[in-house]
C-alpha positions as a Markdown table, in Angstrom:
| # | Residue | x | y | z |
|---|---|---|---|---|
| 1 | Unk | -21.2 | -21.2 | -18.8 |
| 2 | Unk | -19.7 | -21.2 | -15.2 |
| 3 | Unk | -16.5 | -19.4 | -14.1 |
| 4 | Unk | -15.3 | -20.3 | -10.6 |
| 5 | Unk | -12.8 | -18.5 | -9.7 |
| 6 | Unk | -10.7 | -19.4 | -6.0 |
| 7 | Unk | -9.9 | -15.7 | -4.5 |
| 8 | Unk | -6.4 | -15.6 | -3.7 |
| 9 | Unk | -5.2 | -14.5 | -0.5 |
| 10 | Unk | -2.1 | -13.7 | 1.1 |
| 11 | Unk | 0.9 | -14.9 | 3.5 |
| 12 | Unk | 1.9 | -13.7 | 6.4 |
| 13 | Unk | 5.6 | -12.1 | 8.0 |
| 14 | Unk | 7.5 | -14.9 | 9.1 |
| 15 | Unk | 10.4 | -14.5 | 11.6 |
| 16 | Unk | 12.8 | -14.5 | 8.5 |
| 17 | Unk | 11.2 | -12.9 | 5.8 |
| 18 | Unk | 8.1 | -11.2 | 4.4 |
| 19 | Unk | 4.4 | -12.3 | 3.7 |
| 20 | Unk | 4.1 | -13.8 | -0.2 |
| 21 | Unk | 1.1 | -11.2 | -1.6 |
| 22 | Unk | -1.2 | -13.1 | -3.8 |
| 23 | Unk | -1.2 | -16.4 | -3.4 |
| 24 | Unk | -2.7 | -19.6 | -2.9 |
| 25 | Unk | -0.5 | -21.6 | -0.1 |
| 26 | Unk | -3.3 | -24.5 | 0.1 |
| 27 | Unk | -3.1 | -25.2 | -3.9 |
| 28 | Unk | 1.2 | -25.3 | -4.1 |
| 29 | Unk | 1.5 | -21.4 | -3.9 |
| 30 | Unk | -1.2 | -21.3 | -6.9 |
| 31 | Unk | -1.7 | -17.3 | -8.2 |
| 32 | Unk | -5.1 | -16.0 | -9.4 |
| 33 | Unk | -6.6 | -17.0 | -12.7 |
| 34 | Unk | -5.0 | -14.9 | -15.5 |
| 35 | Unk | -7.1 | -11.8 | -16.6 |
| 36 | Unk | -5.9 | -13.0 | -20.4 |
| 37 | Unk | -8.0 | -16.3 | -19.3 |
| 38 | Unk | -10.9 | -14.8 | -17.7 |
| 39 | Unk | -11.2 | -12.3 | -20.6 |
| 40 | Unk | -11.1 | -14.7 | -23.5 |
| 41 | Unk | -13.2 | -17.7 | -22.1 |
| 42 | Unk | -16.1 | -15.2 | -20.3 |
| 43 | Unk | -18.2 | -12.2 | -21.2 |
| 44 | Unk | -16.6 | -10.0 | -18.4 |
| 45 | Unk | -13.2 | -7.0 | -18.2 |
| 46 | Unk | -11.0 | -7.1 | -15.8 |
| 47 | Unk | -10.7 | -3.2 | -15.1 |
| 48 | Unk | -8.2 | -3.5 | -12.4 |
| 49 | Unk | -5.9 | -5.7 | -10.8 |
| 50 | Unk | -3.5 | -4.1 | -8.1 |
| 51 | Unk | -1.4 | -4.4 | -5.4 |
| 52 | Unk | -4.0 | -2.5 | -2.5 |
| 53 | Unk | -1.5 | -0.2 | -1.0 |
| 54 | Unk | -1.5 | -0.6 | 3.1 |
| 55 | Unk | -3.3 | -3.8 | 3.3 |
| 56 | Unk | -0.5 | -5.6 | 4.8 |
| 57 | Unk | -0.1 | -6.1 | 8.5 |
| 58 | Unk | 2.8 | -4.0 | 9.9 |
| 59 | Unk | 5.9 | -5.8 | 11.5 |
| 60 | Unk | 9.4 | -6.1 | 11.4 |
| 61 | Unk | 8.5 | -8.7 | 8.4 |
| 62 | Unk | 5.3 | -7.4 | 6.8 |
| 63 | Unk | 2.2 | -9.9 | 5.4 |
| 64 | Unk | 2.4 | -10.3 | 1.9 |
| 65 | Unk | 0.4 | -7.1 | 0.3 |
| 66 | Unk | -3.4 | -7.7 | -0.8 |
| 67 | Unk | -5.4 | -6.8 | -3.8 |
| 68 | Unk | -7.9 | -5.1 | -5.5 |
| 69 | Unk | -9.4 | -7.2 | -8.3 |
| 70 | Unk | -12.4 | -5.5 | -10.3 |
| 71 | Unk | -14.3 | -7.1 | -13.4 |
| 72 | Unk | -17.4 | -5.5 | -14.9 |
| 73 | Unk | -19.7 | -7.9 | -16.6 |
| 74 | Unk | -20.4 | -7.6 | -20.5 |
| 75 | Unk | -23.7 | -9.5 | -20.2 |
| 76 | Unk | -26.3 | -10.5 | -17.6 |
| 77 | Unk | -25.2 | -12.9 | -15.3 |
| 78 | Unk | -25.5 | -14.5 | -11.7 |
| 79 | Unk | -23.0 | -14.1 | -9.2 |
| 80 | Unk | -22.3 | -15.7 | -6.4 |
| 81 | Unk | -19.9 | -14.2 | -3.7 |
| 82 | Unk | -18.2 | -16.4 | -0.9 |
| 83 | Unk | -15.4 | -14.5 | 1.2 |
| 84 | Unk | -13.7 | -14.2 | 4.1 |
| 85 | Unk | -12.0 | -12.0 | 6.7 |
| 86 | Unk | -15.2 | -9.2 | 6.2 |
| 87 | Unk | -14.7 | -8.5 | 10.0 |
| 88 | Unk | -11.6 | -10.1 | 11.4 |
| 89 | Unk | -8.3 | -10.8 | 10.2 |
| 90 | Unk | -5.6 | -12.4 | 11.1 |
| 91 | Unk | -3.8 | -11.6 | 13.7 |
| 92 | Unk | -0.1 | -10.2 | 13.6 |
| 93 | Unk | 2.9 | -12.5 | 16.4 |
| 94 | Unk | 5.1 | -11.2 | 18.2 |
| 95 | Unk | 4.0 | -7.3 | 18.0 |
| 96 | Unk | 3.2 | -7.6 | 14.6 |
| 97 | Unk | -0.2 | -6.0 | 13.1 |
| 98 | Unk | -2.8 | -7.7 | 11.5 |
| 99 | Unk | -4.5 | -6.3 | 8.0 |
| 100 | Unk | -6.8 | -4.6 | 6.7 |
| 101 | Unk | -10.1 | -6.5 | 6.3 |
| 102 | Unk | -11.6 | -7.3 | 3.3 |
| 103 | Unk | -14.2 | -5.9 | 1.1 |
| 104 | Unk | -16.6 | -6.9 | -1.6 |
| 105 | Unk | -18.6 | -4.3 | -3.5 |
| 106 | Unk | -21.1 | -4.3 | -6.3 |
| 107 | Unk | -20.7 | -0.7 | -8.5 |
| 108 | Unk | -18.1 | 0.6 | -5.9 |
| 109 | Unk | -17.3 | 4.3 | -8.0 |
| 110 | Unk | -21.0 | 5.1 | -8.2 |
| 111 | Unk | -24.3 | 6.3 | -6.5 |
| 112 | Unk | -25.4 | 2.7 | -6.1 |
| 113 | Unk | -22.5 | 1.0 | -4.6 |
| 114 | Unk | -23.7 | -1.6 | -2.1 |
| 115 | Unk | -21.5 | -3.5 | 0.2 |
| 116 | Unk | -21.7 | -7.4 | -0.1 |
| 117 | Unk | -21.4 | -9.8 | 2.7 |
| 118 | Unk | -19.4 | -13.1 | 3.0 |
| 119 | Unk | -21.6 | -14.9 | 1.4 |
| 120 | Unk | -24.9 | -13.4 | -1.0 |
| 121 | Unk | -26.0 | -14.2 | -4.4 |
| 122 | Unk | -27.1 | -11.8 | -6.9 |
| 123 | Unk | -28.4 | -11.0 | -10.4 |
| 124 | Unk | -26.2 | -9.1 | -12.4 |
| 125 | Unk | -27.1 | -7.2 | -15.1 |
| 126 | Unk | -24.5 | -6.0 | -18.2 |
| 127 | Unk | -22.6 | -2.7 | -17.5 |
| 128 | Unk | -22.4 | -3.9 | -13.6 |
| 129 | Unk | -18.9 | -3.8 | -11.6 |
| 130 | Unk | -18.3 | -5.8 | -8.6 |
| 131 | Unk | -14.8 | -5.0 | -6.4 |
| 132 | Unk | -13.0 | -7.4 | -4.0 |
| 133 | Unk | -10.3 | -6.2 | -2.1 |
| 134 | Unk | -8.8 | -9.1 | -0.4 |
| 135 | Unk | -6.9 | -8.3 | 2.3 |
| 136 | Unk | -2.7 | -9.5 | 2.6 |
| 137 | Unk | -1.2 | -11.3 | 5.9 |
| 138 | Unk | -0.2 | -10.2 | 9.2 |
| 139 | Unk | 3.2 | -8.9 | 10.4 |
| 140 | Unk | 5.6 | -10.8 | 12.5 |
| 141 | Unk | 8.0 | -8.7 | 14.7 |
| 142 | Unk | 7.5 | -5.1 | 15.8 |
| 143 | Unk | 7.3 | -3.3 | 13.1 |
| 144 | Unk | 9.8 | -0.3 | 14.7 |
| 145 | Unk | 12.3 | -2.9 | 14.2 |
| 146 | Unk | 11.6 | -3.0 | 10.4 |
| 147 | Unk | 14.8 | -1.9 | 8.8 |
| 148 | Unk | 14.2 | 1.8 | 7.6 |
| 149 | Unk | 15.4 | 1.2 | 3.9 |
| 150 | Unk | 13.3 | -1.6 | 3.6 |
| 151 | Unk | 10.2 | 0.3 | 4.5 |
| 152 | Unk | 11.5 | 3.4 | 1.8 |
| 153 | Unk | 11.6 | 0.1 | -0.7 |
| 154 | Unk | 8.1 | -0.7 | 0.2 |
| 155 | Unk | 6.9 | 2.6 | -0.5 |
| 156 | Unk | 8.6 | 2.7 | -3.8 |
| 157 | Unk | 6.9 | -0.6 | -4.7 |
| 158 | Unk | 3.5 | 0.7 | -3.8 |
| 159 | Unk | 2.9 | -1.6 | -0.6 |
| 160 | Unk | 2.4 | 0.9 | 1.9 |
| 161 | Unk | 1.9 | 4.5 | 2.0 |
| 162 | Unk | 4.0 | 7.4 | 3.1 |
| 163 | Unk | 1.4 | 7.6 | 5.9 |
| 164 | Unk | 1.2 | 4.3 | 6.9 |
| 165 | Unk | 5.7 | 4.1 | 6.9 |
| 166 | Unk | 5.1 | 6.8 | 9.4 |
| 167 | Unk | 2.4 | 5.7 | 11.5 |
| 168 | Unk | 3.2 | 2.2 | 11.4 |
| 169 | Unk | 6.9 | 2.0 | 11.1 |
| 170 | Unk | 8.1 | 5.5 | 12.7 |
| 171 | Unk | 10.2 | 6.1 | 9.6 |
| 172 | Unk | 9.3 | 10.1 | 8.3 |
| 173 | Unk | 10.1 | 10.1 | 4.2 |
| 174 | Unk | 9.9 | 13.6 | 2.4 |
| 175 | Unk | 6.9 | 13.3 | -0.2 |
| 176 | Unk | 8.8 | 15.3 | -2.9 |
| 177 | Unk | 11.9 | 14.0 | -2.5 |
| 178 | Unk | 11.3 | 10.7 | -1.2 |
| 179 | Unk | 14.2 | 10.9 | 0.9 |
| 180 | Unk | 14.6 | 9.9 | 4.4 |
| 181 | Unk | 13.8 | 12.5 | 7.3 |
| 182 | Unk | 16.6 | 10.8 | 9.7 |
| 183 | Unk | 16.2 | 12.8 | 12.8 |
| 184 | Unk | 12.5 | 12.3 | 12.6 |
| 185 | Unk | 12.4 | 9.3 | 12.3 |
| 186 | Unk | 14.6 | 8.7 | 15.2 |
| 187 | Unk | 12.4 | 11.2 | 16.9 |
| 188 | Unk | 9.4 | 8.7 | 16.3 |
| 189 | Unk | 11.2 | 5.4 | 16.6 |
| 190 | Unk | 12.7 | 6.3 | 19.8 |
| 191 | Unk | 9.7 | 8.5 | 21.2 |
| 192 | Unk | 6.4 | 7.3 | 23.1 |
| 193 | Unk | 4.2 | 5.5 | 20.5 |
C-alpha cells in the first residue's frame, strides 16, 4: 500500500487582496487530501491539522497562512520526505515580508525529535509521529499600511499573533480585552521602526 500525498502550500499577498492559505495553485487551487481519507484508506492518525499562527509574510496584504499537519503511524512503515522552502522562502514585493520557513520533524514533542531535511527517507516504526509545518506566502505592501481592523480580524482567526500584530504591523491590541490600544499603535505606526 502507497499513500502519496502532494504538501499543500500557500499563496501569496497580491496588490488587491490576501494570500489563499492551503492550497494547491498548480493543480486548479487543489486542498490537501482529507484526513477522513487518509484515515480510512491507511494505517496512520492525523493528530493535528492547523492553521500555524505567524507563518504568513507580513504586508499590507498578508500570504495566505501555513500549516501544521501531523500524522502518527499505526504500523511500521517507510517514509519518504520531499519538501521545500527548509532555508529560504519566498520573498515579500513591495515592502512586504517573506514567511516563516518550513519544517519537517520526526517525534517533534519528545526526547528524540530529529529534524528532517528536504529530502531523506526513513523507516518508521508504529507509535512514531512525523510534523510538517509548511510555511504560507509572502506579503505584498508594507505591512504598516495594513488596515488596523483587519490585523485585529487576523488575530481573532488565529493567523498571527498579538506579538507578531505588534511587531509586524505596529498595531498594540490589549490581551484581555482584545481591544485596540489606539494611541499606541499610532505611537508605533508613526514612530522609527
Amino acid at each position: 500500500m502507497v499513500q502519496y500525498e502532494l504538501m499543500t502550500p500557500s499563496l501569496g499577498g497580491t496588490s488587491r487582496h490576501d494570500g489563499a492559505s492551503i492550497v494547491l495553485a498548480m493543480n486548479h487551487y487543489t486542498p490537501s487530501t482529507p484526513v477522513e481519507i487518509l484515515e480510512t484508506e491507511y494505517p496512520l492518525l492525523v493528530r493535528r491539522f492547523d492553521l500555524w499562527r505567524d507563518s504568513a509574510g507580513a504586508g499590507r496584504y498578508r500570504g495566505g497562512a501555513g500549516y501544521v499537519r501531523e500524522y502518527e503511524f499505526l504500523d511500521d512503515c517507510i517514509l519518504t520526505v520531499r519538501t521545500s522552502n527548509h532555508r529560504y522562502g519566498p520573498s515579500g514585493l513591495l515592502g512586504g515580508k517573506g514567511p516563516r520557513t518550513s519544517r519537517t520533524s520526526v517525534n517533534p514533542d519528545g526526547p528524540d525529535r530529529e529534524e528532517l531535511g528536504i529530502l531523506e527517507t526513513r523507516q518508521m516504526t508504529a507509535g512514531s509521529v512525523v510534523r510538517w509545518e509548511q510555511s504560507g506566502g509572502a506579503g505584498y505592501g508594507n505591512p504598516l499600511e495594513r488596515p488596523v481592523e483587519e490585523v485585529l480580524e487576523d488575530v481573532e482567526n488565529g493567523y498571527i499573533s498579538l506579538e507578531s500584530a505588534a511587531a509586524d504591523y505596529g498595531v498594540v491590541i490589549d490581551p484581555a480585552t482584545r481591544a485596540i490600544d489606539w494611541e499606541a499603535t499610532r505611537a508605533r505606526r508613526s514612530g522609527p521602526r
